[in-house]
C-alpha positions in Angstrom: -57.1 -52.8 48.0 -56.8 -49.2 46.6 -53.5 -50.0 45.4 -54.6 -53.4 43.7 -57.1 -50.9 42.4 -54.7 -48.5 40.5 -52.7 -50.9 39.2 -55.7 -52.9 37.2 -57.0 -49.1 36.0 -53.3 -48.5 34.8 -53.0 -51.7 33.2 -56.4 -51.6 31.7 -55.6 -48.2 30.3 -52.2 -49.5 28.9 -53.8 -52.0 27.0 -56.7 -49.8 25.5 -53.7 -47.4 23.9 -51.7 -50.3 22.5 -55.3 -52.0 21.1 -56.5 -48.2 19.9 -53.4 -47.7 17.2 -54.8 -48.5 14.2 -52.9 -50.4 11.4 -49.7 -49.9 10.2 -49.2 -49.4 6.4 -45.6 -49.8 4.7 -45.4 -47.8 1.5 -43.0 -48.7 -1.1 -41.9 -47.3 -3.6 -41.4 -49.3 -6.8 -41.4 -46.2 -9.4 -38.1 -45.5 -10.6 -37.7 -42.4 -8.8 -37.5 -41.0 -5.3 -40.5 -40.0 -3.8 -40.4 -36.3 -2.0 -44.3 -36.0 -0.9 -46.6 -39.1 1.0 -50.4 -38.3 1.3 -52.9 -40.4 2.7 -56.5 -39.6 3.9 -59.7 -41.2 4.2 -61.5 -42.1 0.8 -64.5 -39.7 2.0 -62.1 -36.4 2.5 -61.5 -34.2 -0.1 -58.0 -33.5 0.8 -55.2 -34.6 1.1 -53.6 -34.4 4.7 -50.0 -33.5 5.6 -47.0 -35.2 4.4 -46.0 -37.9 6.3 -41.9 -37.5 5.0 -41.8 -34.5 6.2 -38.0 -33.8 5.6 -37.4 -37.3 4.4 -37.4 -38.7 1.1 -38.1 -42.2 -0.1 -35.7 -44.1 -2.8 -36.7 -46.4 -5.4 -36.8 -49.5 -3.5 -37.4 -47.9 0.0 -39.8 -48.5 2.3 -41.7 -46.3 5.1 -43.8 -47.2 7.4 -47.3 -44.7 8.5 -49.9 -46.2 11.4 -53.4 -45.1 10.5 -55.6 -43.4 13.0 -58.2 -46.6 11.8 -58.9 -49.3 10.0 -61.1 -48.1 7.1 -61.3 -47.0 3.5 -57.9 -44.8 2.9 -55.9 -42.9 0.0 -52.5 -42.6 -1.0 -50.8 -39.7 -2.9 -46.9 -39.5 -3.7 -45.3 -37.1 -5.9 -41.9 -37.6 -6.9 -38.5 -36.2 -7.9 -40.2 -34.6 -11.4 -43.1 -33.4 -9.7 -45.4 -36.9 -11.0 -48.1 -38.1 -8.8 -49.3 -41.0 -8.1 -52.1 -42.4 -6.1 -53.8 -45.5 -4.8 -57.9 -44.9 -4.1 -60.2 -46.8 -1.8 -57.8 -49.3 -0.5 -59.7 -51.1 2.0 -57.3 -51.2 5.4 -58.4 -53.4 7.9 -54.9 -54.7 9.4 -51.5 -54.3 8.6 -50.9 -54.0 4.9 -48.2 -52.8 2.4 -48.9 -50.7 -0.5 -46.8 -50.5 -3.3 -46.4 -47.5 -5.9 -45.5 -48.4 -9.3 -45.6 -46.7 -12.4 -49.0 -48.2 -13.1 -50.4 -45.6 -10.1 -49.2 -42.5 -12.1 -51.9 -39.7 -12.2 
């Protein structure tokens, strides 16, 4: 029985971490140039938090992928080859979605 037991509460616990991931967002990047910085943070923060290439970068055309801590109300920066930014505010994330910078999103 005690092993019966364990199992369900390591199975139960299994599932909780897969369900607790929050959505995954692709960002691509559709501006002409590669992208050397990606931001994102809640809509409410002032900040921006960390980049998410770290020592990557992201090619015209590229894609990258970031899961979100939630679903919620997010912000995404870029800043690219030339030192441009560009950002997308208030984008509603509720499942997993695929954002697109374009030269339209120049700051």
């Amino acid at each position: 029985m005690k092993r019966f037991f364990l199992a369900a509460l390591l199975f139960g616990a299994m599932v909780f971490s897969v369900a607790a991931a929050g959505p995954v967002v692709t960002v691509v990047n559709n501006t002409g140039y590669t992208i050397y910085y990606l931001f994102f943070s809640e809509s409410a923060d002032e900040m921006w938090g960390e980049d998410v290439l770290d020592e990557e970068v992201l090619v015209d055309g590229d894609s990258f992928q970031i899961t979100l801590p939630s679903a919620g109300t997010w912000d995404f920066g870029a800043e690219d080859e030339d030192g441009d930014s560009y950002a997308q505010y208030n984008q509603n994330i509720k499942r997993n979605t695929t954002i697109t910078f374009t030269l339209d999103d120049l700051e």
